[in-house]
Backbone as numpy.savetxt, mean C-alpha at the origin, in Angstrom:
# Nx Ny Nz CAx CAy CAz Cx Cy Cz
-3.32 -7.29 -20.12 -4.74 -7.59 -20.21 -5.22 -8.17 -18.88
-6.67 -7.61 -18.78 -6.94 -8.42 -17.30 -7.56 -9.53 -17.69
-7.67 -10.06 -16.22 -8.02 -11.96 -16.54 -9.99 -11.63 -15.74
-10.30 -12.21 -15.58 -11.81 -12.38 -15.36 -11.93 -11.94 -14.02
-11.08 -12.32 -13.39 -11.48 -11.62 -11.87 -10.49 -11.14 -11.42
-9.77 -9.88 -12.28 -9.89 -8.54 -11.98 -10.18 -7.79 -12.73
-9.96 -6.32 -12.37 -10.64 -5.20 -12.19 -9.86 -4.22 -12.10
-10.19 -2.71 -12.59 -9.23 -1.84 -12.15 -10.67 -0.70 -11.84
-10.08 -0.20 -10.33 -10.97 0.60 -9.92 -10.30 2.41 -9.51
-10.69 3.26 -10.19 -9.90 4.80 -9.98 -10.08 5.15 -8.48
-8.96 5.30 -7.66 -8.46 5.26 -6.31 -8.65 6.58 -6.20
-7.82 7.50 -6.75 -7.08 8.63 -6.90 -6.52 9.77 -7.50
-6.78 10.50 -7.38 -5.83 11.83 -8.54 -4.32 11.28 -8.59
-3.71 11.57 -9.70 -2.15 11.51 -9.78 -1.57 12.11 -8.67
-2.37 13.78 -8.66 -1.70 14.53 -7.68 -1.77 14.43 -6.20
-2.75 13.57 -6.24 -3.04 13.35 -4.43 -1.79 12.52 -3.74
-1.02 11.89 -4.80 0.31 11.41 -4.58 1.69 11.69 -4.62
2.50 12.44 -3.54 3.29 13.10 -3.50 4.80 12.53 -3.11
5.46 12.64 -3.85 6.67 11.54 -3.22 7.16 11.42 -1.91
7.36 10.78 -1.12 7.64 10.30 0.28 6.45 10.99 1.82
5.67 11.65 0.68 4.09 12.31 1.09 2.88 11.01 1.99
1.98 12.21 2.26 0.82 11.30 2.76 0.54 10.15 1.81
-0.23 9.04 2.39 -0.77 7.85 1.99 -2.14 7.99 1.73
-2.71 7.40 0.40 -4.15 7.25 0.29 -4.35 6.25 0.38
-5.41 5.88 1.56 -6.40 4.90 2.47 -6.94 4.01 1.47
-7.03 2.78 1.64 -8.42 2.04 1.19 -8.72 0.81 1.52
-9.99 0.59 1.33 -10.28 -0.82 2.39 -10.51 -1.78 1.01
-9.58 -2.97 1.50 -9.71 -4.44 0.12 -9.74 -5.27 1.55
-11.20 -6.60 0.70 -11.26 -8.07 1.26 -9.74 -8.88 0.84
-8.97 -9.33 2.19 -7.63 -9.91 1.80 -7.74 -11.35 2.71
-7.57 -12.47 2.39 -7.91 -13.84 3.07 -9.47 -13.64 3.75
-10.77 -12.98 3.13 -11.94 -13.10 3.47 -11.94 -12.17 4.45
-10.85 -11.43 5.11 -11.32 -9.97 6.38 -10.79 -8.77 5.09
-12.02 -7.84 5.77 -11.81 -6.44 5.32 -10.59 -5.99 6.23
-9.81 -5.61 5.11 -8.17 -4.59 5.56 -8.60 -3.29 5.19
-7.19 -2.48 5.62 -7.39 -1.30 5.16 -6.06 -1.46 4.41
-5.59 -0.82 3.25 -4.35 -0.87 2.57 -3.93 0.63 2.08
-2.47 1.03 1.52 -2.53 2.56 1.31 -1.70 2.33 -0.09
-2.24 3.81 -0.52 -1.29 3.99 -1.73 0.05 4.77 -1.58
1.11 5.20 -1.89 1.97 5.81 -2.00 2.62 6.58 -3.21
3.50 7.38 -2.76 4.56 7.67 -4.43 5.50 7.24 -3.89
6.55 6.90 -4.24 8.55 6.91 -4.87 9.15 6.61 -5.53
9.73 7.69 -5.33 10.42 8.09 -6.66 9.93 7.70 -8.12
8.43 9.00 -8.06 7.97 8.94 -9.27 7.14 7.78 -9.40
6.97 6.47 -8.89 6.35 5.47 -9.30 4.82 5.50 -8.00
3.84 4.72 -8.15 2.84 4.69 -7.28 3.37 3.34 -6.95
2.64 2.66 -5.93 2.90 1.94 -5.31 1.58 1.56 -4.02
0.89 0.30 -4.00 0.12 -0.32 -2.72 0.47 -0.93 -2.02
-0.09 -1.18 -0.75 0.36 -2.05 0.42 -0.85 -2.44 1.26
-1.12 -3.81 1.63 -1.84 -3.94 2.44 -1.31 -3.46 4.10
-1.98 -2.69 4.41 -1.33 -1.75 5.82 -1.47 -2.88 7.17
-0.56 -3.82 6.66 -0.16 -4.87 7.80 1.26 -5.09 8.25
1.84 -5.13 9.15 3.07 -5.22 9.54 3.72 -6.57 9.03
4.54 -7.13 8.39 4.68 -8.49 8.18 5.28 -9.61 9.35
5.60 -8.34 10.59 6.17 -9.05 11.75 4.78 -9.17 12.68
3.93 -8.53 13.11 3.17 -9.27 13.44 1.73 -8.22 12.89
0.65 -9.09 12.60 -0.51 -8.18 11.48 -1.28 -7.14 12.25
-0.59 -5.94 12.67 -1.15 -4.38 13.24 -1.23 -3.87 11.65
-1.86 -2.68 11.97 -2.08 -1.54 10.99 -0.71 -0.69 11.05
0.55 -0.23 10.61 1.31 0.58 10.91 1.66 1.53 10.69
0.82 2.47 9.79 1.13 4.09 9.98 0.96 4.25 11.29
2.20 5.62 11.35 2.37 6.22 12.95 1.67 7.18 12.87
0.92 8.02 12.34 0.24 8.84 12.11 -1.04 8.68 10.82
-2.30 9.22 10.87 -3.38 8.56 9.94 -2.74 8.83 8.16
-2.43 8.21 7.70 -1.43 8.05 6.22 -0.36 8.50 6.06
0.07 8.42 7.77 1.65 8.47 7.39 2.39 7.31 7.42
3.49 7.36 6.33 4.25 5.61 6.38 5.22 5.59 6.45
5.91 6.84 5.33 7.62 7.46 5.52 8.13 7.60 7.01
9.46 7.31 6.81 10.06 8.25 7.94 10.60 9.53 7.62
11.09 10.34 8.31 11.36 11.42 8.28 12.02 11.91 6.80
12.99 11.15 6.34 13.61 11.05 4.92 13.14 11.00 3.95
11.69 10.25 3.67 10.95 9.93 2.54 11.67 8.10 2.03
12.52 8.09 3.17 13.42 6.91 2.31 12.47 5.36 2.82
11.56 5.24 3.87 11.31 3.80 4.17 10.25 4.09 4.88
9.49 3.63 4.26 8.33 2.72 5.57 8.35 2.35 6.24
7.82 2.68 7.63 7.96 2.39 9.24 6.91 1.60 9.43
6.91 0.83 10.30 5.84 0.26 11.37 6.02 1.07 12.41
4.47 1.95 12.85 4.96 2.36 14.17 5.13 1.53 15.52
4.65 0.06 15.58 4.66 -0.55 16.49 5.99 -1.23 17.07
6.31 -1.78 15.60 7.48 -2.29 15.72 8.89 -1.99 15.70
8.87 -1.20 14.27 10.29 0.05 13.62 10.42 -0.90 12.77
9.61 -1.77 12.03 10.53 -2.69 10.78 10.52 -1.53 10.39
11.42 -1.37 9.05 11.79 -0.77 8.02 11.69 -1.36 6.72
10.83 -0.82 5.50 10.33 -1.54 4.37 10.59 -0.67 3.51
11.07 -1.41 2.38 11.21 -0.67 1.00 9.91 -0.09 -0.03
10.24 0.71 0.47 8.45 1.35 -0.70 8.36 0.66 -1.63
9.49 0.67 -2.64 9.20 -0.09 -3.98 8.69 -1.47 -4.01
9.91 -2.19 -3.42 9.24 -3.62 -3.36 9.21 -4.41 -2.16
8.58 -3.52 -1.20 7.79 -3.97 0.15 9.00 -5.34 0.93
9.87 -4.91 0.46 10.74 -6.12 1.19 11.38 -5.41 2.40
11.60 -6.19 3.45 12.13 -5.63 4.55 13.45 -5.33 4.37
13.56 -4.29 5.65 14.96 -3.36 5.21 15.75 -3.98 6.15
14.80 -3.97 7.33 15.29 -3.89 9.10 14.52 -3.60 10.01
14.95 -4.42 10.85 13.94 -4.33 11.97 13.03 -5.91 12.55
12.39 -6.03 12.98 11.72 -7.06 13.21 10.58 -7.80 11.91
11.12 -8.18 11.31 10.26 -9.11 9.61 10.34 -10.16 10.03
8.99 -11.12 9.31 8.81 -11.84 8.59 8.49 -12.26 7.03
9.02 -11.58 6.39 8.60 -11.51 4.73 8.73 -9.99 5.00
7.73 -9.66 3.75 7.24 -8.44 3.03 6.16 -7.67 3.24
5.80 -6.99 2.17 4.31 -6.57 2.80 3.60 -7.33 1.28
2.05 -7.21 1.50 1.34 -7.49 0.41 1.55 -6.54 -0.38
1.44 -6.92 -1.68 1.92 -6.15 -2.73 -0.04 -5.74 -2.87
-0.57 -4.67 -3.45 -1.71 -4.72 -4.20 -1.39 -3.23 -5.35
-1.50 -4.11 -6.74 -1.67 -3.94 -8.03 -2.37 -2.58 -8.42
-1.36 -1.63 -8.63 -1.81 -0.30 -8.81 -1.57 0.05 -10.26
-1.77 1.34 -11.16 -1.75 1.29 -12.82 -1.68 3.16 -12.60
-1.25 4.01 -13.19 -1.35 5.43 -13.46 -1.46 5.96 -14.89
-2.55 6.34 -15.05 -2.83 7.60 -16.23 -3.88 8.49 -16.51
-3.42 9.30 -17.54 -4.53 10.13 -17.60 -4.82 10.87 -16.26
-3.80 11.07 -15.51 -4.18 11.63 -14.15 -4.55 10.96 -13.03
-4.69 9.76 -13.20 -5.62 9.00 -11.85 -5.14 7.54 -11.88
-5.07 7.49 -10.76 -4.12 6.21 -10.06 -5.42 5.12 -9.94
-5.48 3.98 -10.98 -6.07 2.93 -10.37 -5.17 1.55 -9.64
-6.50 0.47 -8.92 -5.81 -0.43 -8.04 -6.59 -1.61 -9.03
-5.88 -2.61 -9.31 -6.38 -3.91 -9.42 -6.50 -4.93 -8.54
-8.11 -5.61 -8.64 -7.91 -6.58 -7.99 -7.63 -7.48 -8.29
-7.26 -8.69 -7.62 -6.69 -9.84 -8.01 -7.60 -11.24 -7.14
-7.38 -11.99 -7.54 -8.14 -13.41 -6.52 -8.47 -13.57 -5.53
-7.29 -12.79 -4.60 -7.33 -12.70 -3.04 -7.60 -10.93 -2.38
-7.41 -10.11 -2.99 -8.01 -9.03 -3.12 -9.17 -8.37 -3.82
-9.85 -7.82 -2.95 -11.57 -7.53 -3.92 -11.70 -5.75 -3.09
-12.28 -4.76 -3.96 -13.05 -3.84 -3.36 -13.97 -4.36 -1.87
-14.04 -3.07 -1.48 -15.00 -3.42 -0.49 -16.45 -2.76 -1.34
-17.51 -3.56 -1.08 -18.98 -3.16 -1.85 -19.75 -2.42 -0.73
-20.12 -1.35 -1.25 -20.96 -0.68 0.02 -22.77 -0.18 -0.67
């Protein structure tokens, strides 16, 4: 059940999410600045990230929604080379400090929503 301030907002088709595939884009308010954050698949599950490096806060797809490396197996920073676990955004290797932001994703009926939470909000346009 959601609590009062959140929300679930439809991101996405199921299918626009392809396992170790492109990333779908989106911009959430995170500590009061507009980010940009992405969605993912693996293995079968969806999965968000605020698209910040946890070693130091760049944007790190190496390419515009790309996050995999070559394998489908980890998330790159292109700046740095951390290495991050899709599933649970914990570092693999490489230059970390923590994790990545987790942001609260849900799938059915075909379409991938994101929840917000306290410190995450849509952007209002």
């Amino acid at each position: 059940m959601m609590s009062v301030d959140e929300q679930a907002f439809p991101l996405c088709r199921s299918a626009d999410l392809q396992d170790g595939g492109l990333a779908v884009p989106f911009d959430v308010v995170y500590g009061g600045q507009t980010c940009r954050a992405f969605a993912i698949r693996y293995r079968g599950q969806v999965h968000a990230w605020l698209n910040r490096c946890a070693h130091v806060a760049m944007e790190m797809d190496w390419q515009p929604n790309r996050f995999f490396d070559d394998t489908g197996r980890w998330l790159l920073c292109s700046t740095h080379g951390a290495a991050y676990e899709p599933d649970s955004g914990a570092c693999a290797g490489g230059p970390c400090r923590g994790g990545l932001v987790r942001i609260e994703l849900s799938e059915s009926d075909g379409i991938v929503r994101w929840h917000t939470a306290f410190n995450v909000k849509p952007i209002e346009f």
